[in-house]
C-alpha positions in Angstrom: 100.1 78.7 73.1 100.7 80.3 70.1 103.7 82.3 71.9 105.2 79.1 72.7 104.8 77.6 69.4 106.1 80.5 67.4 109.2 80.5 69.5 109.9 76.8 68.9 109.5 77.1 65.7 111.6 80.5 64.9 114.4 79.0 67.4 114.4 76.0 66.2 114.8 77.0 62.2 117.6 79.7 62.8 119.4 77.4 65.2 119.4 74.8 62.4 120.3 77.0 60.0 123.3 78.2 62.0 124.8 75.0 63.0 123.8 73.3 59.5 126.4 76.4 58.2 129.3 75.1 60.4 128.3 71.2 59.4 128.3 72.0 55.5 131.6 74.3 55.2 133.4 71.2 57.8 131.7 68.6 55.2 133.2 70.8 52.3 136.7 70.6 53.7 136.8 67.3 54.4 136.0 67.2 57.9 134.6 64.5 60.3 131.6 65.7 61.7 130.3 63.5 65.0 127.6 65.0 66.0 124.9 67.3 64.7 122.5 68.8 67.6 119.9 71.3 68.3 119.7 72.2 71.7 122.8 71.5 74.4 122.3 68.4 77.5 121.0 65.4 77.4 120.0 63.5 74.3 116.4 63.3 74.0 116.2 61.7 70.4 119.0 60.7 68.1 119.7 59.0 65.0 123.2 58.1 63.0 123.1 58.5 59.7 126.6 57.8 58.0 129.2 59.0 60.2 127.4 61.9 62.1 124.5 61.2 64.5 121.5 64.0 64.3 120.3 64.6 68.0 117.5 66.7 69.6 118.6 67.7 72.8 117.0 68.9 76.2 118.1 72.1 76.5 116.6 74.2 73.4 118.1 77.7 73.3 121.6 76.7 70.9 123.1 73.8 69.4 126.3 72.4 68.2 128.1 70.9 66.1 131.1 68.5 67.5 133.5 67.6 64.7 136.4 64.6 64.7 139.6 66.5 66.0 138.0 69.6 67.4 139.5 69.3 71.1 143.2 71.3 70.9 145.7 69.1 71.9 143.5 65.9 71.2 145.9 63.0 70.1 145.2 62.0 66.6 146.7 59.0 64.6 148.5 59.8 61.8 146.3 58.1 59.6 143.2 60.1 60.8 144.6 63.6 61.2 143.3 64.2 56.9 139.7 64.1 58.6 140.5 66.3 61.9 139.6 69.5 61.8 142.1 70.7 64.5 144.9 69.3 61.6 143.3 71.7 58.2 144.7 74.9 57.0 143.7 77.7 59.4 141.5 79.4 56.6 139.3 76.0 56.6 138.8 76.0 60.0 137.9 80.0 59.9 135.7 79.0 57.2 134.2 76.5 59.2 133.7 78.6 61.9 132.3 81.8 59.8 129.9 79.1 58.3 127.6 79.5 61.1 127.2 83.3 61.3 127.3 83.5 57.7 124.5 81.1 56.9 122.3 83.5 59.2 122.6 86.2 57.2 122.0 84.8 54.6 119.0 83.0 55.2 118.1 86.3 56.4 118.5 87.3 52.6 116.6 84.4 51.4 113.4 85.3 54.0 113.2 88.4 52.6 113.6 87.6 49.1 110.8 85.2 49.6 108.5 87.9 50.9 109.2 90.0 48.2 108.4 87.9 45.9 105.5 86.5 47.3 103.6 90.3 48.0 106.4 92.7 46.5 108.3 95.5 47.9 106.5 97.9 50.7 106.5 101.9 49.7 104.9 103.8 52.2 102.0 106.0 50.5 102.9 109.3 51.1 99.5 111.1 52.5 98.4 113.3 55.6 96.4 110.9 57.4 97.8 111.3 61.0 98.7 107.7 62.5 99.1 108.4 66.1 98.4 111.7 68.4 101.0 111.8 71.4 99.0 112.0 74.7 99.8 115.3 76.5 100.6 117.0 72.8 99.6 120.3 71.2 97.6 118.2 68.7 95.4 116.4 71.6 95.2 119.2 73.6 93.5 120.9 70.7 91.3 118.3 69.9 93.1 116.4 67.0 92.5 112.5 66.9 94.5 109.7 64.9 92.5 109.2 62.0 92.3 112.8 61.0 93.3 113.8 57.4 95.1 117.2 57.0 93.5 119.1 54.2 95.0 122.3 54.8 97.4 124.6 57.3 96.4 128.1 57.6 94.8 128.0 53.9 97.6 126.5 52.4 96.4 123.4 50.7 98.4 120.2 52.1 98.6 116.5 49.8 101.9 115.0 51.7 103.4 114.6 54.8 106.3 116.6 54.0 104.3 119.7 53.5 102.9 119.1 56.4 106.1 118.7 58.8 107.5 122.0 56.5 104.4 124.2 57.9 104.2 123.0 61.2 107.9 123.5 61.4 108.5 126.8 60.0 104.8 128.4 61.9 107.8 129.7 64.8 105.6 128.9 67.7 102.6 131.0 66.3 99.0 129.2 66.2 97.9 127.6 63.1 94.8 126.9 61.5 94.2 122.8 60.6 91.2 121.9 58.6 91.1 118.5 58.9 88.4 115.4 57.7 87.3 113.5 60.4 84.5 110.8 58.8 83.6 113.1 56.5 83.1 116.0 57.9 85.3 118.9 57.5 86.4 120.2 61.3 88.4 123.3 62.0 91.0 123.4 64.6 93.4 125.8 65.9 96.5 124.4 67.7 99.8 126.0 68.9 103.0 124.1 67.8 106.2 123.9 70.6 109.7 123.9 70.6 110.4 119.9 71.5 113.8 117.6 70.7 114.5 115.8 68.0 115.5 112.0 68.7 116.8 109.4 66.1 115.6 105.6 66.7 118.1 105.1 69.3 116.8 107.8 71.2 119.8 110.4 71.0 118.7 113.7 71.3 120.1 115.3 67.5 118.1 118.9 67.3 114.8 120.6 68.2 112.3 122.2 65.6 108.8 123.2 66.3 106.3 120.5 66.2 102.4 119.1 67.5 102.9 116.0 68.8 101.3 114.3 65.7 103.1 111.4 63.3 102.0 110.1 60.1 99.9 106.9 58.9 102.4 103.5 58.6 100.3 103.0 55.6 102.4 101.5 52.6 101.4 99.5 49.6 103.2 97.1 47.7 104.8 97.1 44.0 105.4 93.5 42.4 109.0 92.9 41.4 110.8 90.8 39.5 113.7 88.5 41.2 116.7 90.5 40.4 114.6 93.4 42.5 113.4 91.2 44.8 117.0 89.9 45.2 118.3 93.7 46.0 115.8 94.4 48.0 116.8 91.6 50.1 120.3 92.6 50.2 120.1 95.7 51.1 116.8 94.9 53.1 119.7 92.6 55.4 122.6 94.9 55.2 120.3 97.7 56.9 119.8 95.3 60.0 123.1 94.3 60.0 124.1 98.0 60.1 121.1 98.8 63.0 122.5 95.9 65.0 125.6 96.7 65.6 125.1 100.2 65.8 122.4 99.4 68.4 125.4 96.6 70.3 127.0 100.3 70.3 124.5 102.4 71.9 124.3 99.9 74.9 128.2 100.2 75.1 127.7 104.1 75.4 124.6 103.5 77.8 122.7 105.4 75.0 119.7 102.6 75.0 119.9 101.4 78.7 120.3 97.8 79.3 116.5 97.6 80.6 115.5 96.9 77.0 117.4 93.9 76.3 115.3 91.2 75.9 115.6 87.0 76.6 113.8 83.8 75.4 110.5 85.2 76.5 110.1 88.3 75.3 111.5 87.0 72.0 108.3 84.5 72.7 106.4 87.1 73.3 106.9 88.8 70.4 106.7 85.5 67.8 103.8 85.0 69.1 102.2 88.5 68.2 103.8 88.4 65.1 102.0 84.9 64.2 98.8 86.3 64.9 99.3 89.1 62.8 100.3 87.2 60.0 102.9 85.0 58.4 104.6 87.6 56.3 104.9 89.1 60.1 106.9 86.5 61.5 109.0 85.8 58.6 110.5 88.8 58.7 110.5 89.2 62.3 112.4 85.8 61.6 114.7 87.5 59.3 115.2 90.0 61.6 116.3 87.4 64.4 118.7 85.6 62.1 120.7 89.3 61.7 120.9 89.5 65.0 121.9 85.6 65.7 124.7 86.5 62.9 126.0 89.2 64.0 126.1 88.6 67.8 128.0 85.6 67.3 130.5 87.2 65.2 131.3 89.3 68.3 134.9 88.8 69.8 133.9 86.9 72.6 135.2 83.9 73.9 132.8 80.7 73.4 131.2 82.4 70.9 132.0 82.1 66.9 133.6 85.6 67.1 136.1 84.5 69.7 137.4 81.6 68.0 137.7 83.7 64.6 140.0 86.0 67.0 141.9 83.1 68.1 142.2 81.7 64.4 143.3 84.7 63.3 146.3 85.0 65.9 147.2 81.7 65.1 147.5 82.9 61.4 149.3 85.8 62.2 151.9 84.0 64.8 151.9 80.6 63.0 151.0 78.6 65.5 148.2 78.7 67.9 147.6 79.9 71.5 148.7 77.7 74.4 146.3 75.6 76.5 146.4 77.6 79.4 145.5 81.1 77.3 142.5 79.1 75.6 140.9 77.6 78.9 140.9 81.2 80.7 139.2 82.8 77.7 136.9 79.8 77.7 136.2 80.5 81.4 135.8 84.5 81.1 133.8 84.3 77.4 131.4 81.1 79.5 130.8 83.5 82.8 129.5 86.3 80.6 127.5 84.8 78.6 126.2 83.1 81.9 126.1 86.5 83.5 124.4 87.9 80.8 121.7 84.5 79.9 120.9 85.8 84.0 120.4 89.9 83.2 117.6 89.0 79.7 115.9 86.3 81.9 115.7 88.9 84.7 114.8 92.0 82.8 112.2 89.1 81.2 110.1 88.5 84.2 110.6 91.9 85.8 108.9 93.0 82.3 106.0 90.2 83.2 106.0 91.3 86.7 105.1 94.8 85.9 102.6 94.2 83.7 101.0 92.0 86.5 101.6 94.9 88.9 99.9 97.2 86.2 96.3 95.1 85.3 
């Protein structure tokens, strides 16, 4: 319950959010906007307020945003064409279009901002308590168990993790001497470090050093901050998972991260729901984290998406007038069949997840 409630209410917010971008810039520039809806299908509830009715529709995962004009070659009377968006400035209707993806990053911003504020920034406390032991490790093999603190390697006195990564490193395969405080008590224990790769958080191999199989506590603690820190924060906080997403949209492309780990609507669920139980501050930023991703996947050049059209604006800039029918209803047709194609591969990589786990109880 909780996962299905979570995801309703994360989708729900960053799909209003995204098409409440497109409806304010089109509002800004004078457009008619007919229709404001979250979800796609059949109307389930409505209301018209002014000139734009609000709709919930049947299908949840999207919404649009249908605006007086929008169709290309739509005939428009003279007298109306001031209110059609197909008749602004291309720069309006690009800023229309950007609207969307832009008010997802932004929000993003704004959700981490608020955490900020609310419990400060996080700065992880730099000490030798060991987090997590790797099964089949040096460390385990030896007897070492997450929880331990590192007091000292082969007498040398040991207060961070750094010093503790240095020594382990630089031993060159020889057997060192941990004295380490488990509950209290001070245990002795000899382990032999090995020569294993080196991955960054994509999983590329980038070197090989000497290690025990042993990573440090997550533990941080937070500093207050005032808003023009909180505000950075955020900024920079968003930039670095704008940066992570499209360098992870990368990977995929270079079959670096195989396309088994994409994930659809339920492990998204999934994961909202874990992240409510652990907390609020959990799912707001798992929220924020979701809006970078919404913002910057739709940004990519694909056709139906917000990045396609931006491509197809920005021709029509270049040439001066726009694409012809024909070259717009193919890309429609290709950009529809792989989004279809790849709505299929997350829903199946989804349920073989679910099926697994099944498989494994």
């Amino acid at each position: 319950m909780n996962s299905l409630l979570s995801f309703v209410l994360v989708l729900g917010i960053l799909i209003f959010v995204h098409e409440f971008g497109h409806f304010l810039v089109a509002k800004l520039c004078g457009v008619r906007v007919l229709k404001f809806s979250l979800g796609f299908g059949n109307k389930v509830v409505g209301k018209k307020w002014g000139e734009t009715e609000y709709l919930i529709s049947a299908f949840p995962l999207g919404g649009y945003v249908k605006m007086f004009g929008e169709q290309q070659g739509e005939e428009i009377p003279e007298s109306e064409r001031v209110r059609s968006f197909s008749h602004k400035p291309v720069w309006q209707r690009f800023g229309i279009v950007f609207g969307g993806p832009l008010f997802n990053l932004l929000f993003a911003v704004v959700l981490f901002f608020t955490m900020f504020t609310l419990v400060g920034l996080p700065e992880p406390v730099d000490t030798t308590l060991i987090g997590h032991v790797s099964s089949g490790s040096a460390a385990q093999k030896a007897g070492v168990k997450d929880g331990d603190v590192i007091l000292s390697i082969d007498g040398q006195k040991t207060t961070s993790w750094i010093q503790v990564s240095e020594l382990i490193k630089n031993s060159k395969g020889q057997e060192v001497e941990l004295i380490v405080d488990r509950d209290g008590t001070r245990i002795t224990i000899r382990a032999t470090p090995v020569m294993e790769k080196i991955k960054n958080i994509f999983g590329e191999e980038t070197g090989e050093r000497y290690l025990l199989g042993i990573t440090r506590s997550e533990e941080v603690r937070y500093q207050k901050a005032g808003i023009v820190e909180s505000i950075k924060a955020a900024l920079i906080q968003t930039w670095n998972l704008i940066y992570l997403t499209i360098m992870g949209i990368v990977k995929i492309l270079q079959r670096v991260i195989p396309a088994s780990e994409l994930g659809g609507p339920i492990r998204i669920a999934e994961i909202a729901g874990q992240q409510l139980e652990a907390g609020w501050m959990n799912l707001l930023y798992f929220m924020g984290l979701l809006s970078v991703n919404l913002g910057v996947l739709n940004l990519l050049p694909i056709p139906v998406l917000d990045g396609g059209h931006l491509v197809f604006l920005t021709i029509e800039g270049v040439r001066g007038k726009p694409l012809s029918d024909r070259v717009m209803e193919v890309s429609q047709k290709v950009g529809i069949g792989l989004l279809g194609t790849l709505m299929l591969f997350v829903f199946y990589n989804d349920i073989f997840r679910i099926v697994q786990r099944w498989m494994g109880s």
